[in-house]
N, C-alpha and C positions, 0 to 999 in steps of 0.2 A: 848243713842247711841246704834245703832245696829249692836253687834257681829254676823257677817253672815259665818265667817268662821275660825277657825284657825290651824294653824299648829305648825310643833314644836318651842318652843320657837317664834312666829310670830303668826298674827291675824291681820283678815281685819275686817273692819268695816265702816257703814254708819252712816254718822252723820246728825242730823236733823240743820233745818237752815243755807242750805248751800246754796251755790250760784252755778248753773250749769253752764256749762255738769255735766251729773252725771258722780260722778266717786266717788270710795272709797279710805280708808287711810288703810296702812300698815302699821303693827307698832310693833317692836321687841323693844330689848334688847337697840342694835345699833343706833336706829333711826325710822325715818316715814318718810312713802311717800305718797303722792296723785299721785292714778293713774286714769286717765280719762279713759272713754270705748271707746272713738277713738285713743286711744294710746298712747298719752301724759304722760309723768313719769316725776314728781317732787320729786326728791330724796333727801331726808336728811339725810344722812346714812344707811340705808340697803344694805346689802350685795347685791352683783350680785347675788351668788344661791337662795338666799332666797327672791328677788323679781321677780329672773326666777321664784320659783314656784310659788308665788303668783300670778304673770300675766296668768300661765297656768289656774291656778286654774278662774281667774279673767274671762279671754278667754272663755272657756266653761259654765257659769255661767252668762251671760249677762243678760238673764229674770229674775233671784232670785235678780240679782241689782239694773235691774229697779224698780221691784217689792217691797222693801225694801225701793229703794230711793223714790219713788211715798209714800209710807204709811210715813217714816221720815219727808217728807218736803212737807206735807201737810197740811196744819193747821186745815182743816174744817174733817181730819180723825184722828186727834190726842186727 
């Protein structure tokens, strides 16, 4: 699985074999979410603030997701 970012106590990540949209998982303390990069949030317990900053973070970061998700879930570059 592909740590792409994290913050305090939270980290997002890519995970290979996954089924699109691309979208990555949040995952603290509290919980995990999939967030899709059209906007879609599947919440499982993560705090409001701390899924604010991770969609910020998410938000400005679009190509290092693609980027990440294309080398994860592609079999013929793994």
């Amino acid at each position: 699985m592909g740590k792409i970012h994290s913050g305090e106590n939270w980290l997002i990540r890519v995970q290979g074999n996954e089924h699109p949209p691309v979208h990555v998982h949040v995952i603290c303390p509290e919980g995990k979410a999939a967030v899709y990069l059209d906007g879609l949030v599947v919440n499982s317990g993560v705090p409001a603030a701390t899924l604010k900053r991770a969609r910020d973070w998410i938000a400005a970061s679009h190509r290092l997701i693609r980027e990440e998700w294309a080398r994860m879930n592609n079999p013929t570059e793994r």
